[in-house]
C-alpha positions as CSV (number, residue, x, y, z in Angstrom):
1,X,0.0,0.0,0.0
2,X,1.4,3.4,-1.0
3,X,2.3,6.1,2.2
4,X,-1.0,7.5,3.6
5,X,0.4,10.7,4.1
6,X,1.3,12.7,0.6
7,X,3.7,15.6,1.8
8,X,3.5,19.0,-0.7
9,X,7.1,20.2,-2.5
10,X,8.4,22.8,-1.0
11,X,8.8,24.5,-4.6
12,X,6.2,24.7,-7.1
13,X,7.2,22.9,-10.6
14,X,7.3,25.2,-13.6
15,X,3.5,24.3,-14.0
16,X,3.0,25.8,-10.2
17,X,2.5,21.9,-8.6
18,X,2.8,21.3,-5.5
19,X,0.9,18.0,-4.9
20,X,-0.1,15.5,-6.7
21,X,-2.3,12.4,-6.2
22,X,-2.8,9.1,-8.7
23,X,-4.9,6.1,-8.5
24,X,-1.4,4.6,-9.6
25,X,0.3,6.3,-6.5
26,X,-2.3,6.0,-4.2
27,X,-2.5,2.5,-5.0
28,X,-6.8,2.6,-6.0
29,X,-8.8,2.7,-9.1
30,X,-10.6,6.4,-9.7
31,X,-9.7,9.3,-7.5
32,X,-6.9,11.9,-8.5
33,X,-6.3,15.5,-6.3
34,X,-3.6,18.0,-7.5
35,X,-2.7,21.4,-6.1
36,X,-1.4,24.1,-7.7
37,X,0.5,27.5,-6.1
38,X,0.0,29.6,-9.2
39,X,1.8,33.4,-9.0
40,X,-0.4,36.7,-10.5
41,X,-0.2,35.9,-14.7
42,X,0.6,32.2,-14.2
43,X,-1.9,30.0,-16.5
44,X,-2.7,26.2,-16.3
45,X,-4.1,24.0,-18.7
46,X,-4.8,20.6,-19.0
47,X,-6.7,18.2,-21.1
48,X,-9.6,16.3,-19.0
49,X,-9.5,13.2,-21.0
50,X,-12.2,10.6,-19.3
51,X,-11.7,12.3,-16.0
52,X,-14.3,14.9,-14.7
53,X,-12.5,17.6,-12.6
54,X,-13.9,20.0,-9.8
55,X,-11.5,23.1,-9.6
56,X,-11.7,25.1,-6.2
57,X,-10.3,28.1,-5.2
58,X,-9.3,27.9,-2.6
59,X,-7.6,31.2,-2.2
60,X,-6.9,33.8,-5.0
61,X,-8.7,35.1,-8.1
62,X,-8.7,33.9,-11.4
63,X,-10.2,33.4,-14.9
64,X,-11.1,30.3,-16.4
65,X,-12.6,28.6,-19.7
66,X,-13.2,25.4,-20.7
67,X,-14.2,24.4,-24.1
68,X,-17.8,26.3,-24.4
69,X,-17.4,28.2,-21.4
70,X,-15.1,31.3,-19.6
71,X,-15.7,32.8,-16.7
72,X,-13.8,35.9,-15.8
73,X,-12.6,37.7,-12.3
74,X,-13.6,34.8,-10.2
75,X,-12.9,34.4,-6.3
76,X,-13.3,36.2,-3.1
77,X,-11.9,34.7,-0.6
78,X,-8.2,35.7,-0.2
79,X,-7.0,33.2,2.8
80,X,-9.0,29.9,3.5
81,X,-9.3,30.9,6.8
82,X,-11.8,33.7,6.2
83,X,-14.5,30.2,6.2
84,X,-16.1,31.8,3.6
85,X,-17.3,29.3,0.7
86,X,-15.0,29.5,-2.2
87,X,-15.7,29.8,-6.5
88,X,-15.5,26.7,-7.7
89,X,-15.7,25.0,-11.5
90,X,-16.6,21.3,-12.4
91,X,-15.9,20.3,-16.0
92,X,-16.3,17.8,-17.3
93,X,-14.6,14.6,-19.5
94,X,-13.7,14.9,-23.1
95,X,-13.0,19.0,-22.4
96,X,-10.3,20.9,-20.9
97,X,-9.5,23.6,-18.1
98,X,-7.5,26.7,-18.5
99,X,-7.0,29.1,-15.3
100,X,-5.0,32.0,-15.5
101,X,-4.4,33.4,-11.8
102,X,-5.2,37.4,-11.5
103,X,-3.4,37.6,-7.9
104,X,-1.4,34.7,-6.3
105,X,-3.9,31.3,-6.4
106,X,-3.8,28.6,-4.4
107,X,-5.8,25.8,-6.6
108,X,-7.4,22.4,-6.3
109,X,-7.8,20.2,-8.6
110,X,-10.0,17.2,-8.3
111,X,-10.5,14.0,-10.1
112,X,-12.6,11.0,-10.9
113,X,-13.9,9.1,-13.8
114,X,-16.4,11.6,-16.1
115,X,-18.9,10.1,-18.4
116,X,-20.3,12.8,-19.9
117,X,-23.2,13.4,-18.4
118,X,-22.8,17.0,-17.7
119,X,-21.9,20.7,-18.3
120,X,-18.9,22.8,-17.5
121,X,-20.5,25.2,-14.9
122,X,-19.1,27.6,-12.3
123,X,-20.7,27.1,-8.3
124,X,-20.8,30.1,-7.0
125,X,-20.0,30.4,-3.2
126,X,-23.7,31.2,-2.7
127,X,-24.8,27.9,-4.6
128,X,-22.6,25.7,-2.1
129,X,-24.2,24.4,0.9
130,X,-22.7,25.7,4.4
131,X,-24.0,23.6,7.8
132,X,-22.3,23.0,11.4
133,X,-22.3,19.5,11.5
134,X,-22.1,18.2,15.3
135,X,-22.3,19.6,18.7
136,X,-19.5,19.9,21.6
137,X,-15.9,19.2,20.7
138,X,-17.2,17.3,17.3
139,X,-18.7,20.5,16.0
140,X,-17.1,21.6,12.9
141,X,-18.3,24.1,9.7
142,X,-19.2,22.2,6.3
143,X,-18.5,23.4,2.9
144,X,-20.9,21.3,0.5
145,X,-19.4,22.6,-2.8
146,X,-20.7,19.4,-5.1
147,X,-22.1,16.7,-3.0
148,X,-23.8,13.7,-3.8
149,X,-27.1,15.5,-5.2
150,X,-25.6,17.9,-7.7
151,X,-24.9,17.3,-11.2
152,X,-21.4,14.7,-11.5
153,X,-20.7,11.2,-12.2
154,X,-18.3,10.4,-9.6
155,X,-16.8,13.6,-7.5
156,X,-17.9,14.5,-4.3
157,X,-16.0,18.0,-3.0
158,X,-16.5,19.0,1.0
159,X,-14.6,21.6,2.7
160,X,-14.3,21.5,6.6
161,X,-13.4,23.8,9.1
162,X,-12.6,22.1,12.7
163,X,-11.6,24.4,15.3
164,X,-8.7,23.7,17.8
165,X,-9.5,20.9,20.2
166,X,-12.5,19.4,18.0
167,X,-13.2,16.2,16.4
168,X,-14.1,15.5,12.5
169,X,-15.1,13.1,10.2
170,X,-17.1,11.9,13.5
171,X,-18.6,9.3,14.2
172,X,-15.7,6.8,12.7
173,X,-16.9,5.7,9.7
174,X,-16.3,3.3,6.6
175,X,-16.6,3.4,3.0
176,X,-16.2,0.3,1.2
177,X,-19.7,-0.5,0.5
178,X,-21.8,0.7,-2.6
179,X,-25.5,0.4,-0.5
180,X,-27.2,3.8,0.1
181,X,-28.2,5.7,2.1
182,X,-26.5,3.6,4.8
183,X,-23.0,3.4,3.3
184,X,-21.5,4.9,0.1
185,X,-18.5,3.4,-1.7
186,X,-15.7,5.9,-1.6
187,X,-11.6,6.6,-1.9
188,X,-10.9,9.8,0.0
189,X,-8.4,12.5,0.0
190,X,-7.9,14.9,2.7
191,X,-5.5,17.9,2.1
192,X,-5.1,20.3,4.8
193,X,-4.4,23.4,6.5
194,X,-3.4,24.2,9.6
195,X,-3.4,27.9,11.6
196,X,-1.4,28.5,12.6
197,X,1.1,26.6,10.1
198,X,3.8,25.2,12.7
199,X,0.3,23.1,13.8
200,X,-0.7,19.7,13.2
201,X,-3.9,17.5,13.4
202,X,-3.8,13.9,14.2
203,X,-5.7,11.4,12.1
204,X,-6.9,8.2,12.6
205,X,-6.8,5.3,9.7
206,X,-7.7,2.0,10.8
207,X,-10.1,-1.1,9.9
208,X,-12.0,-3.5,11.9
209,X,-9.9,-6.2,11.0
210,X,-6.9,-4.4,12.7
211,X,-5.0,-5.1,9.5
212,X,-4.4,-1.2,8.9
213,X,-4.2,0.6,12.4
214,X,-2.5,4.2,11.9
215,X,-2.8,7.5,14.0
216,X,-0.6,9.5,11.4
217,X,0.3,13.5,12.5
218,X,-0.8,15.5,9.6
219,X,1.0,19.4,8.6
220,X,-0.2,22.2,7.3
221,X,0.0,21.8,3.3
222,X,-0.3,17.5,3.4
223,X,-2.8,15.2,2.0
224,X,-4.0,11.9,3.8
225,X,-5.0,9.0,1.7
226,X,-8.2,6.9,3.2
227,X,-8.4,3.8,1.5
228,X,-12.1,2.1,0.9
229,X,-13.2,0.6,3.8
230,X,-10.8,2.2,6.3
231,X,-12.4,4.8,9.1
232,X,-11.1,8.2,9.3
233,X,-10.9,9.9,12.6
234,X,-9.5,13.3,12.6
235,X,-9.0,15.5,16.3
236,X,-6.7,18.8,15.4
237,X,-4.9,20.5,18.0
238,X,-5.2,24.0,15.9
239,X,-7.9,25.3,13.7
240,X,-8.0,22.7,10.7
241,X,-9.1,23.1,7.1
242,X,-9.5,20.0,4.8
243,X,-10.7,19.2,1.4
C-alpha cells in the first residue's frame, strides 16, 4: 500500500504543482487530487480526457474557460481561513481547463472518472451548501461545494473547518460498501491546513480487522490517503481546514 500521508514540495514545478495524487500512486482505481501555487499571470491548462474535474479556489482570483465556457474575475476569498465558501468550476470529461491566476492562487484540482453526463458550470460560493455538522468538541463548519445531489458522475468535494480541540469526520466511519443511504462506496483524500502553520492535526486510519491501524500526525499543506473501507478519525490541535 502506498504512504497515507502525501507531503506538498516545498517549490512549485514550472507548471506551479505542488501536490499531486494518482490512482497509480495511491494505490486505487478512480480518484486523483492535485494542487497548484499559481503566482499573479501564471496560467494552467490541461486536457480532462475521461476524468471529470472540480477546480476550487481555494484562495486567490482567477479566470477560467473550458471548451464552451469562460468565466472571468472569479474568487473572493483571499485566505481559506476567512470560512467563507470558495468559487469553484466542475468540467467535465472529453474537455479541458485553462485558469490563469489574477493575484497569487492557491488551486485544487480534483479528479474521478467523467462520463459525460454534464456541463462545464461555475458554483458560486452562494450555490454551495454551508451547515455545522455536530455539537460539543465534534462541532465543525461544512462546505458542501458538489455533494452527492448535484450534477457529476463520480466527484464528491466537502470543505471542513474544525476548530482547535475538535473532532471531525465523526462518528468513525467506513466506506467500502456501494449500499445507500447507509454506506457509500468511496476513496478519499484529505488535504489540509493548519493555523497556525507550525500546527498539526492527528488522524486516525484504521479497519475493523486491525490489518491497517494508523494515527498518522498531519502538517499544514499534506494530504491523507483513506483507502475504501478504512475509518477516518481526525481531532486537530489548531484550527483545521480539509478538502
Amino acid at each position: 500500500m502506498a504512504d497515507l500521508i502525501v507531503p506538498a514540495k516545498t517549490i512549485p514545478d514550472d507548471r506551479g504543482n505542488v501536490l499531486e495524487i494518482t490512482p497509480d500512486s495511491a494505490d486505487w482505481s478512480y480518484v486523483g487530487f492535485q494542487v497548484f501555487n499559481l503566482q499573479a499571470g501564471q496560467s494552467l491548462r490541461n486536457e480532462t480526457g475521461d476524468q471529470e474535474v472540480c477546480l476550487v479556489l481555494i484562495s486567490g482570483k482567477a479566470n477560467v474557460s473550458t471548451v464552451k465556457e469562460t468565466w472571468n474575475e472569479i474568487g473572493k476569498r483571499m485566505d481559506v481561513f476567512e470560512k467563507t465558501p470558495p468559487y469553484s468550476v466542475y468540467v467535465p470529461n472529453d474537455d479541458y481547463y485553462e485558469v490563469t491566476a489574477l493575484t497569487n492562487l492557491e488551486l485544487a484540482v480534483c479528479q474521478a472518472p467523467g462520463k459525460g453526463n454534464h456541463k462545464a458550470r461555475l458554483i458560486l460560493p452562494s450555490e454551495v451548501g454551508v451547515e455545522v455538522r455536530g455539537y460539543g468538541n465534534i462541532e465543525r463548519l461544512v462546505h458542501n461545494i458538489l455533494p452527492e445531489k448535484e450534477a457529476a458522475d463520480s466527484l464528491l468535494v466537502v470543505e471542513v473547518f474544525t476548530p482547535n480541540g475538535h473532532w471531525s469526520s465523526y462518528p468513525p466511519h467506513k466506506h467500502d460498501r456501494d449500499a445507500l443511504p447507509d454506506e457509500s462506496l468511496l476513496e478519499e483524500t484529505y488535504y489540509y491546513h493548519v493555523k497556525p502553520e507550525q500546527g498539526f492535526a492527528v488522524q486516525r486510519v484504521y479497519t475493523d480487522e486491525g490489518d491497517l491501524d494508523e494515527t498518522l500526525i498531519v502538517r499544514d499543506g499534506q494530504a491523507v490517503l483513506v483507502p475504501r473501507g478504512y475509518h477516518p478519525v481526525s481531532a486537530p490541535q489548531d484550527m483545521t481546514f480539509t478538502i
